[in-house]
N, C-alpha and C positions, 0 to 999 in steps of 0.2 A: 483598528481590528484587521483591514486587509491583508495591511503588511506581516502582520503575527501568521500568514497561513502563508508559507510560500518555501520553496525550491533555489537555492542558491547553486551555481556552476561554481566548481572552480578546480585551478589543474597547480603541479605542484612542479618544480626542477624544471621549468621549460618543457614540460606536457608529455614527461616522465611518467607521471602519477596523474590521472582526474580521477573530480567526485565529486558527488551532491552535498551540501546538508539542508533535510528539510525540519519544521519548526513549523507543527500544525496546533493551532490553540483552537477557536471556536469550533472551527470544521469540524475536526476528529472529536470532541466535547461534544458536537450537535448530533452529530449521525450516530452516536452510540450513545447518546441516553436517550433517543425517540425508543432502543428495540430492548433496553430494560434485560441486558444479558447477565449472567453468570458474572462474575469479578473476571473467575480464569480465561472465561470467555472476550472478555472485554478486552482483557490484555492481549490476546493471540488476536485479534480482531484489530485493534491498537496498529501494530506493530503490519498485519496485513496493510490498511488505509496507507500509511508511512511509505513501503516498501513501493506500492503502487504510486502514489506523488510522486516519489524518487525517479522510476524507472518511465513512467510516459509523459515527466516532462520532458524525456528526451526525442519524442515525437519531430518530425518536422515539415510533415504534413497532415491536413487535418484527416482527424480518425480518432480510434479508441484502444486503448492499452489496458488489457484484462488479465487479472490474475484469478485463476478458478482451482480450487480444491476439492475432489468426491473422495469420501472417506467411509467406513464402514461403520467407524465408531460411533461416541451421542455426538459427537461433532459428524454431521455428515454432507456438510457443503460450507463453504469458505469462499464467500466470493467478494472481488471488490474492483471496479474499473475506474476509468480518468479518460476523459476528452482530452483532444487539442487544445480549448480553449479553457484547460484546469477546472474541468465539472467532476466532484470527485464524490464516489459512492458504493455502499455497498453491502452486505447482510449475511450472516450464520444462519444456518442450518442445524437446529439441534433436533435428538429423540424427545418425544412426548413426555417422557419420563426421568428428563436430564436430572443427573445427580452428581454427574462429575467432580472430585476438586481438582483433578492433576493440571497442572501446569504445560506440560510439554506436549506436541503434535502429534508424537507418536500414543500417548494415553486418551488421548482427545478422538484423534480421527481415524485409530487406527489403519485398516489396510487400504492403498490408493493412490491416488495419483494426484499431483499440481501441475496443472497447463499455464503456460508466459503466452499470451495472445496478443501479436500487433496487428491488426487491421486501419490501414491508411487508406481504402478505399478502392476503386474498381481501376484507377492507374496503378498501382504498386502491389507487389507481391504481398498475401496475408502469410503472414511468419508466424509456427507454433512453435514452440520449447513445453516437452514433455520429463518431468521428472518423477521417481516414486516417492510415497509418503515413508521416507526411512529415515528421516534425522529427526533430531529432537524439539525446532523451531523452526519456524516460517522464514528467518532469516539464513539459519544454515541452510535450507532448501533452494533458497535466493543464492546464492554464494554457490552452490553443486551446480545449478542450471546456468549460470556461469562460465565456470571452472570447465563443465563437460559442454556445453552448446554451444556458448564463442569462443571455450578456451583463452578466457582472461583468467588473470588471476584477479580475484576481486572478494574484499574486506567491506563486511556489512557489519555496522553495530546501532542497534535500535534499543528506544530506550521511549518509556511511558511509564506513568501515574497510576495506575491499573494497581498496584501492588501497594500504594499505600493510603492510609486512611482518609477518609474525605476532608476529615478537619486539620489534615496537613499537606491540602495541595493547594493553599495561596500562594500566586506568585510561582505558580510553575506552566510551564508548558504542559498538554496532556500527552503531548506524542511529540517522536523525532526521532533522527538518524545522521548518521553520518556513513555515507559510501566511499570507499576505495578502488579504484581501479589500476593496474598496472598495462601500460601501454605494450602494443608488442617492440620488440627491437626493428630499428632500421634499416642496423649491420650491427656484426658483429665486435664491434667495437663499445656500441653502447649498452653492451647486455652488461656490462662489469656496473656502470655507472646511473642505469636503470635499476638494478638490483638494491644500491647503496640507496637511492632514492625511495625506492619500495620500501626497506625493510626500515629506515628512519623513520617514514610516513605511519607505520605501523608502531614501532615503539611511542610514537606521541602521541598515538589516536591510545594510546593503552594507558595514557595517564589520565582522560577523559573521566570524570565521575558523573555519574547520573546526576546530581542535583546542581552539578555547576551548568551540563549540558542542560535541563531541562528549567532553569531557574529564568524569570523572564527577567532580572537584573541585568543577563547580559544578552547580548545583540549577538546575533547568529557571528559577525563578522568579527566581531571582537573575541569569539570562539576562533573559531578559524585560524586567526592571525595569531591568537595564544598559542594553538598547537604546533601551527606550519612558519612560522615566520623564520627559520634558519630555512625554508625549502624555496626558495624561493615563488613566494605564493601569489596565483593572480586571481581575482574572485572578479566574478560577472554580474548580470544583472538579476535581479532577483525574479525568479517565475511565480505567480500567482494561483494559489487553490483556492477551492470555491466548493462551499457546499452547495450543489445543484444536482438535484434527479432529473431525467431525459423523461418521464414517464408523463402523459397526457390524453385525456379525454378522446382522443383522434385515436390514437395509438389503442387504446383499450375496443373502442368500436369496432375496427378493424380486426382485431385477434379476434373477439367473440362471432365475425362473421364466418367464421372456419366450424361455429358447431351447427347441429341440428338444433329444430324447433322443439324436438322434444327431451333433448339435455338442456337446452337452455330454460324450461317450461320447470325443469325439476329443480334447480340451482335457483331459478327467481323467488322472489316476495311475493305476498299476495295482492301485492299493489302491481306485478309485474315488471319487478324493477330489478336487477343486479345488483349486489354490493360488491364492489372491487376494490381492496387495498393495494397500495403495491407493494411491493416486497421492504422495497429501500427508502422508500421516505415515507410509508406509513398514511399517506393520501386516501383518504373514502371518498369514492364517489358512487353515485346510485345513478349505474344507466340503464336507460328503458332497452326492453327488448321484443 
């Protein structure tokens, strides 16, 4: 099971081209049928968890890599983070009244904003990347914060089981991606033969179908090697995801010492106890107050 949740590196033309493929099965399956969303929901949520694996397992010190969405629409919060050590998690924000069926970000969350958060800790700079809620997918939004904040050029293609029936996803993966990156030039010499690598890298990632990528017949690497094997392709070691919430009994104490006695007096049971769930793994705990 371990192995089926993980992050592969791997770079394309002698390090031309890098990119992830991730290939999340129980993880992405666990954390989204504890919160019992929307279909459409599922899938934009999907596709979040994916993106976030992808991008902090690029981490290289330990800390936390967060992707945060505020939106105005019934969708009105999209969150979902990842540790250092692949603790991966994370929860929708819907209206009371959700009724949504649209598909895309923009009908969802309407007016708003996606923040890219790396925090590695009190040595190292915390880095934001702010974009607006204006494209159609959580992955075109990935690929803009990109393109305009490191000015890579960079190819997202995500893909999940969200879309079709339950009685026909034996034998697939629930989520995954495959990311593109184009390097910058070193001189001007190899912009010509950077390009050529680029744009092959892209015409093979276009032959990809959803149910060959997401079918667990084949082996993330046996992927890979189908598409890139004229590029000359070098793949790395596999990085590990992990269904785990950060959230604990300590941690809750601590927050609730910030109210008063008599909000905390109105929020209790009549046994004078707390219920706390947490957002992301859905934990009840009943602390005294």
């Amino acid at each position: 099971m371990t192995l089926n949740n993980h992050v592969i590196p791997f770079q394309l033309g002698k390090n031309r081209v890098r990119g992830n493929i991730v290939r999340l099965q129980k993880v992405v399956s666990e954390i989204i049928k504890r919160h019992e969303y929307p279909t459409n929901v599922e899938s934009l949520f999907a596709d979040t968890l994916t993106i976030t694996a992808c991008l902090g397992s690029r981490m290289k010190h330990n800390g936390v890599f967060t992707i945060q969405a505020k939106g105005t629409g019934d969708v009105n919060t999209l969150f979902s983070d990842i540790t250092s050590e692949g603790f991966l998690r994370g929860y929708v924000g819907l209206s009371p009244d959700f009724v949504n069926s649209k598909s895309n970000l923009n009908s969802l969350m309407g007016k708003g904003h996606i923040s890219f958060t790396l925090d590695q800790g009190k040595y190292t700079k915390r880095y934001q990347g702010i974009v607006p809620l204006d494209e159609t997918s959580i992955t075109k939004s990935t690929e803009l914060y990109f393109n305009n904040s490191e000015q890579l050029e960079t190819k997202f293609v995500t893909f999940n089981y969200y879309d079709i029936e339950k009685s026909n996803r034996k034998n697939l993966f629930p989520a995954g991606l495959i990311m593109l990156q184009k390097m910058p030039n070193k001189n001007k010499f190899d912009e010509e033969i950077n390009e050529e690598v680029w744009q092959n890298a892209l015409n093979f990632l276009s032959t990809l179908s959803k149910k060959e990528f997401l079918s667990t017949n084949f082996t993330s690497e046996k992927i890979l090697y189908r598409l890139f094997n004229e590029l000359e392709i070098a793949v790395y070691e596999k990085i590990i995801i992990k269904d785990q919430c950060r959230c604990s009994e300590e941690k809750i104490k601590l927050a609730i010492q910030n109210l008063n006695r008599k909000e905390l007096e109105e929020i209790a049971d009549q046994n004078g106890n707390l219920k706390i769930v947490c957002e992301f793994c859905k934990t009840e705990r009943l602390i005294p107050c």
